[in-house]
C-alpha positions in Angstrom: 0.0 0.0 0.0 1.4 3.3 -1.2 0.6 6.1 2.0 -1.6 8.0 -0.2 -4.9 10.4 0.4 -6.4 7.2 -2.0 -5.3 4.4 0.4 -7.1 5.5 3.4 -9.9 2.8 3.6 -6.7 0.0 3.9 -6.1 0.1 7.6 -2.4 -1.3 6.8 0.9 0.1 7.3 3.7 -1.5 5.3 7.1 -0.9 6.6 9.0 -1.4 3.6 11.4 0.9 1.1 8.0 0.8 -2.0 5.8 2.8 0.6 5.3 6.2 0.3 4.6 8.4 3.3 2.4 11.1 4.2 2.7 14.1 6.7 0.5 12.4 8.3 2.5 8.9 8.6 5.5 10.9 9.1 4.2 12.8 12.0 2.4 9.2 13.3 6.3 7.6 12.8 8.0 10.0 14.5 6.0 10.1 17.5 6.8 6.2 17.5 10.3 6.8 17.0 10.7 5.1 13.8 12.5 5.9 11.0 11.5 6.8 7.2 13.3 3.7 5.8 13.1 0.3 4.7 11.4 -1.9 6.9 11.2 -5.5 6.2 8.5 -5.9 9.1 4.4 -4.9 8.3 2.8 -3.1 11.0 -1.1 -3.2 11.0 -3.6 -1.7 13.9 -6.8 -2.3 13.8 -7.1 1.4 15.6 -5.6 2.7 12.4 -9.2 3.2 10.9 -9.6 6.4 13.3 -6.4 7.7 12.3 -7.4 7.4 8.6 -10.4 8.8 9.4 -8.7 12.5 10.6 -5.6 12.2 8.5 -8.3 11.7 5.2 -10.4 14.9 6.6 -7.8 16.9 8.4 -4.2 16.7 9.6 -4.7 15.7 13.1 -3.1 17.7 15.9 0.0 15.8 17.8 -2.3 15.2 20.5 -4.8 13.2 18.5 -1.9 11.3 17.5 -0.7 10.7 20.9 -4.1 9.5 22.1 -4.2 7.2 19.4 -1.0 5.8 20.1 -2.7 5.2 23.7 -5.1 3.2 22.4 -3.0 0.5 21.1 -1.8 0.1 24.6 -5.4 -1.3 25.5 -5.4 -5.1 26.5 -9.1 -5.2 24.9 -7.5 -5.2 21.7 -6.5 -8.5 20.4 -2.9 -9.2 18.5 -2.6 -11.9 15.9 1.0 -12.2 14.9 1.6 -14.2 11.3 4.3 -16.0 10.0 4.4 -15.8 6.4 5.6 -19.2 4.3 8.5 -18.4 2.1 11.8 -17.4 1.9 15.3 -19.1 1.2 17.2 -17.7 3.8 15.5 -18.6 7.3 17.4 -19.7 10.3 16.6 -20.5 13.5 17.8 -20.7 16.7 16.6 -24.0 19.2 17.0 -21.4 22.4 18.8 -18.2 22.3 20.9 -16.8 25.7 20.4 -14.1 28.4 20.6 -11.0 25.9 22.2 -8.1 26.6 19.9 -5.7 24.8 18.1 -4.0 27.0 14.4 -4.3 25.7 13.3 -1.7 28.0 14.3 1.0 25.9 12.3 -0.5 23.0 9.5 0.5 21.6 5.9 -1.6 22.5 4.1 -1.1 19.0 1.3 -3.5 20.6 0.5 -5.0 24.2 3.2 -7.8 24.3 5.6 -6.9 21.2 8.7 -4.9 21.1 10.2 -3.6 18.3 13.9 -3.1 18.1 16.3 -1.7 15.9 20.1 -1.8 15.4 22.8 -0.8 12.9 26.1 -2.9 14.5 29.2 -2.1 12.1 31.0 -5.1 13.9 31.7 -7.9 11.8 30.4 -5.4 9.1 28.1 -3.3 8.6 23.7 -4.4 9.2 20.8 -3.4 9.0 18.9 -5.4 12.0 15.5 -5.4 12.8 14.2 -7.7 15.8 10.6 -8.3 17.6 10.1 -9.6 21.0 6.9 -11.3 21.0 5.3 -12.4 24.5 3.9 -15.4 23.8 1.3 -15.1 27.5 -0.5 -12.2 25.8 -4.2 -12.5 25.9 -5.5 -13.2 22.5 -2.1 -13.6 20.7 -2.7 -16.3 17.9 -0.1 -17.7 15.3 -1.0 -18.2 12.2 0.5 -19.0 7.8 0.0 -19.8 5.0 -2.9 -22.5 4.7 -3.1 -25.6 2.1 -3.8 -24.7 -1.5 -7.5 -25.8 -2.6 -5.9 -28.7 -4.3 -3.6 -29.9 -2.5 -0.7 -32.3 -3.7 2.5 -33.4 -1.4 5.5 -32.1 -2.1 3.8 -30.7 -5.6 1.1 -28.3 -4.8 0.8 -27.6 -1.1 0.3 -23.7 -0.8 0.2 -20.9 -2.9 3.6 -18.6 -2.9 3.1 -15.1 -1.8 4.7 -11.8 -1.2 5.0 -10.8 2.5 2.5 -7.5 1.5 -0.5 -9.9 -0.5 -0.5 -12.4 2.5 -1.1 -9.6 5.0 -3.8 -7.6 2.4 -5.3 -11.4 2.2 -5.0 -12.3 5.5 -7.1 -9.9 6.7 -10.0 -10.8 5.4 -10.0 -13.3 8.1 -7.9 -12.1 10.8 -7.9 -7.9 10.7 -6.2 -7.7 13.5 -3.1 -8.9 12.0 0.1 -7.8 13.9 3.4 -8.5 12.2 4.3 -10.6 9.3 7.7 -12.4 8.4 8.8 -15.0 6.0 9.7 -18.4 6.9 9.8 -21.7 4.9 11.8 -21.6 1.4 10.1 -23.6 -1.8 10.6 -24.6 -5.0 10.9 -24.1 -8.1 13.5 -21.8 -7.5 14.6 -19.0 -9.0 10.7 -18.1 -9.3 8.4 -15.0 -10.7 8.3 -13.5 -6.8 5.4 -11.0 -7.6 3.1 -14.0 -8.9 1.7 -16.3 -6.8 1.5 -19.6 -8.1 1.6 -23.0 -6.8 4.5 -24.3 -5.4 6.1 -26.7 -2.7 7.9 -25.8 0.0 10.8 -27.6 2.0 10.1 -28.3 6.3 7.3 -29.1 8.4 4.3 -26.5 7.6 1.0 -26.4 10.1 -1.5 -24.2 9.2 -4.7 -23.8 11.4 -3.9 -27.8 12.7 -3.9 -29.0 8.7 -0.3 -30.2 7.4 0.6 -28.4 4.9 4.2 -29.8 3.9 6.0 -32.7 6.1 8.5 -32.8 7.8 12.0 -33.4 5.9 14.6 -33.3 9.4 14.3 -28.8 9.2 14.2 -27.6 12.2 10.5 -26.0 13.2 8.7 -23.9 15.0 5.8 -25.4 16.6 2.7 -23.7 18.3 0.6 -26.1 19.9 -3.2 -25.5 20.5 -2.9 -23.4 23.5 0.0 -21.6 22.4 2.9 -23.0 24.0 6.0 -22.6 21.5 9.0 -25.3 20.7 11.7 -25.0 18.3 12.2 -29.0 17.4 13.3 -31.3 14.4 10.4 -33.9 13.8 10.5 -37.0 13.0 8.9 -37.8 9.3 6.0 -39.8 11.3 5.9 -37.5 14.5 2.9 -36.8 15.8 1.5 -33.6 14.8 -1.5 -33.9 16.9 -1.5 -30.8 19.4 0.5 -28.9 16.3 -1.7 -25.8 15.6 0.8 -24.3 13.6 4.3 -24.7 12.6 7.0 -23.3 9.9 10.5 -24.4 9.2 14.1 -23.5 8.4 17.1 -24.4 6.7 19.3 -24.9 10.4 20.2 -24.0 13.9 22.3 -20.9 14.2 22.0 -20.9 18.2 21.9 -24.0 20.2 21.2 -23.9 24.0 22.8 -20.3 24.1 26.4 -21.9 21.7 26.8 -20.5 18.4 28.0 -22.9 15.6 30.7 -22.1 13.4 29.2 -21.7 9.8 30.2 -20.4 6.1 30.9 -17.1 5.1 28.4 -16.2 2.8 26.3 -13.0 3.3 23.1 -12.7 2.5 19.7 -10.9 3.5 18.8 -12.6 6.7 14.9 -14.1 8.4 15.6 -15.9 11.9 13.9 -16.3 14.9 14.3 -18.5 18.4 13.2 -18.7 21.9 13.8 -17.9 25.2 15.3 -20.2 27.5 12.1 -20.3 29.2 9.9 -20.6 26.0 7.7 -17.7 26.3 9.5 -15.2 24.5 9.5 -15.5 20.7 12.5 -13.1 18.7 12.0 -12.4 14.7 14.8 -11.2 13.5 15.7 -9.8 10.0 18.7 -8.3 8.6 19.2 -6.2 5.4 21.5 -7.5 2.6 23.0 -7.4 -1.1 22.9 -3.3 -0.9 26.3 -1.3 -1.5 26.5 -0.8 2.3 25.0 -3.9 4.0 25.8 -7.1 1.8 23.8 -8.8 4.5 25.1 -11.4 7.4 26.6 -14.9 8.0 23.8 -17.7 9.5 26.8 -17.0 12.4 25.9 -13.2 12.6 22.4 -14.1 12.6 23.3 -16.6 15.9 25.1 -13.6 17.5 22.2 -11.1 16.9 19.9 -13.4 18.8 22.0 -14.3 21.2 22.6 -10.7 22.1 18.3 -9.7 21.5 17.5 -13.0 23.9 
């Protein structure tokens, strides 16, 4: 969605270097402290209809701004947070360590997530984004991409989709989508990645307690029907019973707070891991193949969340 006078009746915010900002977004922004720039993470609040509403009559005075920003602090709002299936660079960490970021000083852009943003220049130079997502907050659901209508194993199990059509989509069904990220990669690859076509994808998918793809050794992310959260391998014929949902990647960057030594390949970055306690859930993407951030090592990428958790 391009931040236009035409797009207000699309209460979604995309974070991401093809959006185009009003005065009104800026102003909204800056009172949340975040910057005009790329963002790989989509914001959406369900609130944002009465922004849209002053911002398409009027500009709205900072105060009406601050009051709105209020409002997302209220716990009668529910928060659905969405992992979006695709990508090939997803890494994940089984449990990440006691960080040393100090997620006090982030940013709560809704009851239970924290938004955090870095720019290390040690190894070299990143772009980091992270979200601290508390997995005990009421109404906080997981959810991706589901089955395609006709479904075929390891030929046609989902439709591929941008990170920006699966939140416009999604929210048909769940409008009070949070946050979106990518997870699972697919094949055929290379692929058209503005048309969304059929396609299979590699690691355990769960979507909504359906299987989606099977297992294949990745490890996975697993949210079980009440919402407790596991990063496991499973087995081919494991039992997927209490699974509500589940995405996979392509290894362990971070394992019981030990960071494996890895290749040196940079690239643009998606990884997440837990807590050592389980309830804390870290996203984590990192900017690459520009002239001034070529991306990160699946090592950097154990590092970051190590440090975030």
């Amino acid at each position: 969605m391009n931040g236009n006078q035409q797009s207000c009746k699309r209460p979604i915010v995309p974070f991401n270097h093809d959006s185009q900002w009003t005065d009104g977004y800026s102003r909204m922004l800056e009172v949340l402290g975040m910057e005009k720039k790329r963002h790989p993470f989509y914001v959406h609040w369900e609130l944002l209809n009465l922004y849209r509403v002053n911002r398409c009559r009027r500009d709205p005075e900072p105060t009406e701004i601050q009051a709105f920003l209020q409002k997302l602090d209220n716990p009668g709002v529910a928060v659905a947070m969405c992992l979006l299936v695709f990508s090939g660079f997803l890494v994940v960490a089984s449990v990440a360590g006691e960080g040393s970021y100090d997620w006090k000083t982030a940013r709560e852009l809704y009851l239970g997530i924290r938004y955090a943003h870095v720019e290390p220049s040690v190894p070299q130079k990143m772009v980091v984004y992270c979200l601290k997502i508390d997995s005990h907050t009421p109404g906080l659901m997981f959810y991706t991409t589901p089955r395609h209508a006709e479904w075929v194993e390891g030929k046609t199990e989902t439709n591929r989709q941008t990170t920006r059509n699966f939140i416009r989509q999604s929210r048909q069904k769940h409008p009070k989508l949070a946050v979106a990220v990518n997870a699972n990669s697919f094949s055929p690859w290379p692929a058209p990645f503005q048309q969304e076509d059929p396609t299979n994808i590699f690691g355990l998918a769960v979507s909504k307690g359906t299987l989606v793809s099977s297992s294949n050794t990745m490890p996975s992310l697993l949210v079980s029907k009440i919402g407790k959260l596991q990063i496991a391998t499973v087995p081919a014929d494991g039992d997927l019973l209490d699974v509500e949902t589940a995405v996979s990647g392509f290894g362990l960057c971070l394992i019981d707070g030990e960071v494996p030594t890895t290749g040196e390949d940079q690239h643009p970055r998606t990884g997440l891991g837990l807590s050592q306690d389980g309830r804390y859930l870290f996203l984590l993407t990192i900017d690459g193949r520009q002239p001034s951030t070529p991306g990160a090592t699946v090592q950097d990428v154990g590092n970051l969340l190590k440090k975030f958790g």
